[in-house]
C-alpha positions as CSV (number, residue, x, y, z in Angstrom):
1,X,50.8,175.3,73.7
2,X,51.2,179.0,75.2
3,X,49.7,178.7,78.8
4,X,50.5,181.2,81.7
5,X,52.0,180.3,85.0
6,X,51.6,181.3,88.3
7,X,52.7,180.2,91.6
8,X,52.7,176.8,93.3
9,X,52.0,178.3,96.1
10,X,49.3,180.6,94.5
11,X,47.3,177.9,93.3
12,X,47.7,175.9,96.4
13,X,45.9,178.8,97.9
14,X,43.2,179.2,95.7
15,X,42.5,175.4,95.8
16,X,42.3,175.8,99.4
17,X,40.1,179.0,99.6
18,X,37.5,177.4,97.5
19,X,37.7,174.2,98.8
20,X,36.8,176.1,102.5
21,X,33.7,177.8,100.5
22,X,32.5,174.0,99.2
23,X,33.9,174.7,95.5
24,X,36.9,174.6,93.0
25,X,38.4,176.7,90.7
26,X,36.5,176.4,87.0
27,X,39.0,177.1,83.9
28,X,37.7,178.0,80.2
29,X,39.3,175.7,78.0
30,X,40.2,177.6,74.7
31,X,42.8,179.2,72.7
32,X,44.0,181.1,69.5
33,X,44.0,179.6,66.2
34,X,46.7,180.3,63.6
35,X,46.4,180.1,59.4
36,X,42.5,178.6,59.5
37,X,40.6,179.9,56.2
38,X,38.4,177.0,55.4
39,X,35.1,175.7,57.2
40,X,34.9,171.8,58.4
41,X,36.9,172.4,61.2
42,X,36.1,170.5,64.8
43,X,38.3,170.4,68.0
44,X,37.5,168.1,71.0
45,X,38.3,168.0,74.5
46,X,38.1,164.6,76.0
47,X,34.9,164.1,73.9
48,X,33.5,167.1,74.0
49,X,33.3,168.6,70.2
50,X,33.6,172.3,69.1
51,X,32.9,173.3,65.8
52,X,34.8,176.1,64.4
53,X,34.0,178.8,61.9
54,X,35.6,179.2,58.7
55,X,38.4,182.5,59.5
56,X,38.2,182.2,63.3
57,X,40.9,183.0,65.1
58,X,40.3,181.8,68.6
59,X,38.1,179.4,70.0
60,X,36.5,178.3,73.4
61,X,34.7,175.2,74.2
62,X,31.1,176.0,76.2
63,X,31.7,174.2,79.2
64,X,34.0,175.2,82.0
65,X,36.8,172.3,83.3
66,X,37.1,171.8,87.4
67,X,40.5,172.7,88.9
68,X,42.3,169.5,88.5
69,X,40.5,167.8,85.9
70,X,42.3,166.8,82.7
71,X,41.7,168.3,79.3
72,X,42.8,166.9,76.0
73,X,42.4,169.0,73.1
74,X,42.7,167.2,69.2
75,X,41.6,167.9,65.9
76,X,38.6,165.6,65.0
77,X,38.1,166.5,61.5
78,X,40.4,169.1,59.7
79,X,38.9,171.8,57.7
80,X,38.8,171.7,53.9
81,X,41.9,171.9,51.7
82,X,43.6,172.1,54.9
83,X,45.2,170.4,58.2
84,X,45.3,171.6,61.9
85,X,46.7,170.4,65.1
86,X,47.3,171.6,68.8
87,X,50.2,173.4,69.7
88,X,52.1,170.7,71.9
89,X,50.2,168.1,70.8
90,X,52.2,164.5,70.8
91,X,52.7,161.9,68.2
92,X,49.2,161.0,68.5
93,X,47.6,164.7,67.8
94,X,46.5,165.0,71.7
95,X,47.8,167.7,73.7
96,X,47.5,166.8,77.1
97,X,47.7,168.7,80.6
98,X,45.5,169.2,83.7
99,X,43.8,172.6,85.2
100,X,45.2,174.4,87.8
101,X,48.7,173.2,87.1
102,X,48.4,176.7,84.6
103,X,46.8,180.0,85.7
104,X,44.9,179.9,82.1
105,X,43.9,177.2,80.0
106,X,45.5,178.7,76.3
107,X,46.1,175.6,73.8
108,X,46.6,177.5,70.3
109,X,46.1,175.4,67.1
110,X,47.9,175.7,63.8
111,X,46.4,175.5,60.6
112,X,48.3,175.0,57.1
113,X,47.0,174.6,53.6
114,X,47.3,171.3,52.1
115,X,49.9,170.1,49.6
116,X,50.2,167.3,47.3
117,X,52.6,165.7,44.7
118,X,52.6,166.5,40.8
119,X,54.0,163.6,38.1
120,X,52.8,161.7,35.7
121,X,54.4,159.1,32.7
122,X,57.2,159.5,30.5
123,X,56.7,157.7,26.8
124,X,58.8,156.8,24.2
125,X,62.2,158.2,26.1
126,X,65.2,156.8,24.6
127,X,68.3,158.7,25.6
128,X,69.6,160.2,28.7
129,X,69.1,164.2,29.5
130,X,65.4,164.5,30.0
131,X,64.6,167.2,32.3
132,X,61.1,168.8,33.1
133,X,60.8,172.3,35.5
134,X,57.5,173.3,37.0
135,X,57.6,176.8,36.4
136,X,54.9,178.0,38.2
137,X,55.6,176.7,41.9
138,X,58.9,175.6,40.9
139,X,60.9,172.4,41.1
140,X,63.0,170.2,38.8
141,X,62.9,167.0,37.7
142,X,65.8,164.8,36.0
143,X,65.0,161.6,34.3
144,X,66.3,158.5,34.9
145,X,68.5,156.6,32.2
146,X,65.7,154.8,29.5
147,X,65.4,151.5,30.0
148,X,62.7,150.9,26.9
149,X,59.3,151.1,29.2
150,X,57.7,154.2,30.1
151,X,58.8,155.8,33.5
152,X,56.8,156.5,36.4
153,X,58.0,160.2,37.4
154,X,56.8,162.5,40.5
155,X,58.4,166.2,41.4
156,X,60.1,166.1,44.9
157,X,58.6,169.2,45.5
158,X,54.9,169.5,46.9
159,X,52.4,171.9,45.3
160,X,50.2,173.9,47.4
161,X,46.1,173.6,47.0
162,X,45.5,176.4,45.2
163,X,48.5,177.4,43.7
164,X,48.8,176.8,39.9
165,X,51.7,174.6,38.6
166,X,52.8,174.3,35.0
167,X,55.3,171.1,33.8
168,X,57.6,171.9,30.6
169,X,60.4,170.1,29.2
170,X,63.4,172.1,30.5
171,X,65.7,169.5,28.5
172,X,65.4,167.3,25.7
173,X,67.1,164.1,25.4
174,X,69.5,163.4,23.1
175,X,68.4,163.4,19.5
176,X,64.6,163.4,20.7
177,X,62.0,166.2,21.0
178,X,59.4,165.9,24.1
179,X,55.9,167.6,24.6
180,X,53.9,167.6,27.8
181,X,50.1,167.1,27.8
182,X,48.2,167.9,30.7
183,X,50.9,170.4,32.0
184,X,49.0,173.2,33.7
185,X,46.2,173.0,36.6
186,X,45.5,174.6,39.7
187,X,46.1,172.2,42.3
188,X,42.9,170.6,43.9
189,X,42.7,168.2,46.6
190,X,44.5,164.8,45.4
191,X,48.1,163.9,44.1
192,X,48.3,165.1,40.3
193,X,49.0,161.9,38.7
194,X,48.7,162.4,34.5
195,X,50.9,164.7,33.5
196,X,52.1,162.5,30.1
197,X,55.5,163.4,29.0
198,X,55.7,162.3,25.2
199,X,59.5,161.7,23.5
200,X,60.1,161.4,20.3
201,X,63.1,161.1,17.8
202,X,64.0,165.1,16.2
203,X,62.2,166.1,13.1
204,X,58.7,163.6,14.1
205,X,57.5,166.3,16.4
206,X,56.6,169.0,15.0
């Protein structure tokens, strides 16, 4: 949360001077917005919703806070393909403070692109050495030793929406040949869950 300080003393005085004239200080409650390129996404403050354009790079709720009222600033639905939170926010996605205790009320928000897991099955693997690379947006992954059902596999590395990914067989096992069906995409919006590795013995392949 970037937010400016000024004097104790300062805003004791500007309390005071508008507190002489019947009034307190008012503070916008807004800030910049970092990595957002998809609509959907709203911000509230203490109930108060704000929806925010697709690109934007700032934003600035309508109404004006009193000096020392509270403002709480969360994400209340994230944009498409991606998620956002307040700068300073805590474990709950709030970030929390009270006007006046800064000079300006400058809460930024930080928006990343979505990413999800790619795996699949492995059939018919009967030896050790089995080992499958996603070229594309890279990662590895090494079998586990066969144990005569089909393994459950899943890269350890994430795949960002968008970004295409493409499983091949890096490895054979020993004395078998494997082919990969469903091994090239352009990651959407869920987990990739049926990429089927197939192993069979040398020479039945192909």
């Amino acid at each position: 949360m970037k937010l400016t300080f000024v004097r104790p003393a300062t805003l004791l005085a500007l309390a005071l001077g508008l507190s002489a004239c019947g009034g307190k200080a008012m503070f916008d409650v807004g800030g910049n917005i970092g990595g957002l390129v998809y609509s959907g996404l709203v911000l509230t403050n203490s109930g108060s919703d704000l929806a925010v354009a697709a690109g934007a790079t700032s934003y600035k709720f309508p109404n004006q806070i009193a000096y020392g009222d509270s403002f709480n600033i969360s994400v209340k639905t994230n944009p498409l393909h991606q998620s956002c939170a307040p700068l300073g926010a805590d474990t709950t996605g709030h970030t929390i403070d009270t006007a006046g205790r800064m000079a300006v009320i400058s809460v930024g928000v930080a928006c990343s692109l979505d990413q999800h897991k790619i795996g699949g099955t492995i059939v018919g693997m009967s030896a050790a050495g089995l080992v499958l690379t996603n070229g594309t947006a890279g990662g590895i992954y090494t079998a586990v030793a066969p144990t005569g059902a089909d393994i459950v596999y899943e890269f350890g590395s994430l795949v960002t929406y968008g970004v295409s990914y493409g499983v091949s067989v890096l490895t054979n096992p020993a004395g078998q040949k494997c082919t990969v069906a469903n091994s090239t995409a352009v990651m959407g919006d869920t987990d990739v869950t049926n990429i089927i590795v197939t192993c069979v013995p040398e020479g039945l392949g192909g």
